[in-house]
Legacy VTK file of the C-alpha trace (Angstrom):
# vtk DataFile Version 3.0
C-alpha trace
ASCII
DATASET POLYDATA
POINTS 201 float
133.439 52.728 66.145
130.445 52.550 68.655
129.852 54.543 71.854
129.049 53.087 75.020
126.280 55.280 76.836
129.149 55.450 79.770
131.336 57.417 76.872
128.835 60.120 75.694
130.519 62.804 74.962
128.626 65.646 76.679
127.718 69.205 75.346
126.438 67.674 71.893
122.969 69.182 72.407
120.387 71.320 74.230
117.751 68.994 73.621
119.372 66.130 75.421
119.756 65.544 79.339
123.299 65.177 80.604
123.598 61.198 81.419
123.974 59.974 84.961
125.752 56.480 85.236
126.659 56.594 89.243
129.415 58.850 88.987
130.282 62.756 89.774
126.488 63.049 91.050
127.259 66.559 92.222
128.188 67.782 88.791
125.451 65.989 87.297
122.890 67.610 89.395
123.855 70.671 89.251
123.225 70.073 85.498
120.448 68.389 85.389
118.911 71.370 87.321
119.307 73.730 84.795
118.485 71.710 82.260
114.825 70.960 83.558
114.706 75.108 84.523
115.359 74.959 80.880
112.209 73.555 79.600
108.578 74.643 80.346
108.088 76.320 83.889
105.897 73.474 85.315
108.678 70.931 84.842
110.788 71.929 87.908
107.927 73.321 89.820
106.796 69.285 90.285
109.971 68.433 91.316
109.815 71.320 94.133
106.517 70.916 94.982
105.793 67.537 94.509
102.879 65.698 92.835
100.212 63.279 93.592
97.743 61.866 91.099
93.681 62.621 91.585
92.330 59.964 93.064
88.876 60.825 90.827
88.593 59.316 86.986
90.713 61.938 84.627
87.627 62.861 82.484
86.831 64.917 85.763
90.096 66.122 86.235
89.874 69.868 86.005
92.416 71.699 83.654
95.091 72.768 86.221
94.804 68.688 87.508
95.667 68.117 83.835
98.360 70.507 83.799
100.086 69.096 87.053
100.017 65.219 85.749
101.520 67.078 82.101
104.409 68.387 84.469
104.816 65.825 86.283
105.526 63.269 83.459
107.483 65.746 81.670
110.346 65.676 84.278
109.790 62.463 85.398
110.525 61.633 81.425
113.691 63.865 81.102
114.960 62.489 84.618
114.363 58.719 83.121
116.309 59.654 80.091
119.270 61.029 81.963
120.019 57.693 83.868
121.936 54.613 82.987
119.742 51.125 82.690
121.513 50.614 86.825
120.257 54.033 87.867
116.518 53.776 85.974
116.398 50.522 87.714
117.156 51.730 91.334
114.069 54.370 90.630
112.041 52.807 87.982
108.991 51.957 90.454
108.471 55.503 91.662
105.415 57.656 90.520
106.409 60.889 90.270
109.182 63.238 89.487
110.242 64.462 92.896
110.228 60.719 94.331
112.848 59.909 91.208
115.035 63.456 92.393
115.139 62.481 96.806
116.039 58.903 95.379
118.734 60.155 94.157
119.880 62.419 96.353
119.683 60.400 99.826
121.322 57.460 97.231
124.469 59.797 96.309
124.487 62.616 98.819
122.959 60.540 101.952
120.870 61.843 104.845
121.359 65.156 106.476
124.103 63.664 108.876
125.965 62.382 106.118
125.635 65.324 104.225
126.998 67.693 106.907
130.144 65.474 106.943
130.603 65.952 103.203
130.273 69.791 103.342
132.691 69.376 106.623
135.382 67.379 104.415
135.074 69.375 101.326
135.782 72.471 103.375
138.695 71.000 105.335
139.937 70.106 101.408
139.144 73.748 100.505
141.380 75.562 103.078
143.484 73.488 102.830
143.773 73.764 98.974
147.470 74.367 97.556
148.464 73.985 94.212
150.918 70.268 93.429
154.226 70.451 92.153
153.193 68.437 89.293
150.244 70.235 88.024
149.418 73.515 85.419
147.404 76.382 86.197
144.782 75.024 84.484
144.437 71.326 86.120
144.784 73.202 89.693
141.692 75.298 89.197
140.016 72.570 87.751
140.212 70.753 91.086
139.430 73.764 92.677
136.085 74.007 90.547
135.468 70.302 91.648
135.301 71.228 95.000
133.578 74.319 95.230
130.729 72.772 93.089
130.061 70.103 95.187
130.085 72.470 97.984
127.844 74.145 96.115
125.424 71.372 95.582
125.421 70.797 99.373
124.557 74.194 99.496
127.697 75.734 101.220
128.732 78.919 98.809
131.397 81.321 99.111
131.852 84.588 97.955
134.126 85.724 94.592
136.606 87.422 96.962
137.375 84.442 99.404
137.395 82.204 96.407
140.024 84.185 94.558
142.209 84.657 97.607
141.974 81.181 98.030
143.485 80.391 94.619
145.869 83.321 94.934
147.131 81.938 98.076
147.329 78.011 96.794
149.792 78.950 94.360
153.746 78.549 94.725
156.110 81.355 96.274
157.601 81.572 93.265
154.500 83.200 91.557
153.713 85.680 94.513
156.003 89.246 92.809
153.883 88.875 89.753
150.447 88.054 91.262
150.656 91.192 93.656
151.991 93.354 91.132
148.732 92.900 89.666
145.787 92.787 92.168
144.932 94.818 94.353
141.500 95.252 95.886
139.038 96.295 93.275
140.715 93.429 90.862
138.743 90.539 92.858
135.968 90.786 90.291
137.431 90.795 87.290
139.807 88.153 88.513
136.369 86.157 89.617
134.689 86.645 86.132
138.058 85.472 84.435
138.319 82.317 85.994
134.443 81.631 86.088
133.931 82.627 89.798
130.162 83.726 89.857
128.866 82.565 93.149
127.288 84.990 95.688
125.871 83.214 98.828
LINES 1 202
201 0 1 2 3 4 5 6 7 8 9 10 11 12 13 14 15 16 17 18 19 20 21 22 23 24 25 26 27 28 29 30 31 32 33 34 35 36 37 38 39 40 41 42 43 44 45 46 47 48 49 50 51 52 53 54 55 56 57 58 59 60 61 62 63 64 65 66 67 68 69 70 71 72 73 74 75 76 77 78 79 80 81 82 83 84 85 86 87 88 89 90 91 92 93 94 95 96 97 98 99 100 101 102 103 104 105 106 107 108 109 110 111 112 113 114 115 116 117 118 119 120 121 122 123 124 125 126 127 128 129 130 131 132 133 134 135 136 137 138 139 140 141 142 143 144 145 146 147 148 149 150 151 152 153 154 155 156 157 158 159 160 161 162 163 164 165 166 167 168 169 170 171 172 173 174 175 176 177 178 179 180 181 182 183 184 185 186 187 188 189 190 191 192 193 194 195 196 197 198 199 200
């Protein structure tokens, strides 16, 4: 049975970007960032810094002008191989790595405006986080993840301690004897490490 690219099962292998077809940008970025940390150091130094080609003929070029167009085409090749045919064609024109990563970002995360509203929501969704009637332990703290990843990606972090209260205090009465018989003060870090929590703003 054949596998769309939509359907790719991820985790299959180091050497592979994680795919981007439109959706869950956040989690994809976040991703995609330390995958192209991953390879050689000059790959995400182009997208932070930027690159522009030498205007001279490239038998001139000098060996560090060499180097950055190397770089550059490096990342620009793993970001090309990440995307769906839709999102290769929204950024297929553009000449270097960094262009392909703000084309993406103003595309799924917006301007800074729009992006302020999004960290304002996902906080509102945050405190306001409680676990459903319906759901396990498991699929509440999934959600939970969601959202303090894509806060994340905006750039708004919390610490392990408020993040662990925060899940302590989403859960229902009925859990509240055994959860206090438990943890008490120093407990916040183990707590953190057992359920993944390793963000320090």
């Amino acid at each position: 049975m054949e596998t769309s690219s939509s359907q790719i099962v991820e985790g299959q292998s180091t050497s592979t970007p994680p795919f981007f077809n439109g959706t869950n940008y956040g989690h994809w970025k976040a991703k995609m960032k330390i995958y192209l940390k991953g390879q050689e150091f000059g790959v995400w130094r182009s997208i932070e810094k930027g690159y522009e080609e030498p205007f001279t003929n490239s038998d001139a070029w000098s060996l560090q002008e060499k180097a950055n167009f190397t770089m550059n085409y490096k990342a620009m090749n793993a970001l090309i191989c990440a995307l769906s045919s839709d999102e290769f064609n929204r950024v297929s024109n553009l000449k270097s790595a960094r262009e392909i990563w703000e084309t993406l970002e103003v595309t799924y995360e917006g301007t800074t405006q729009v992006e302020k509203t999004k960290v304002n929501l996902l906080v509102s969704d945050f405190e306001a986080f409680k676990m459903k009637d319906d759901e396990s332990i498991s699929e509440m703290y999934t959600r939970f993840s969601n959202i303090i990843n894509e806060l994340e990606c905006l750039g708004k972090l919390y610490y392990n301690e408020e993040m662990v209260n925060k899940l302590l205090k989403s859960l229902p009465v009925v859990w509240d004897p055994k959860i206090h018989r438990k943890i008490k003060g120093p407990r916040h870090d183990q707590i953190g490490r057992a359920c993944g929590l390793t963000h320090y703003p």
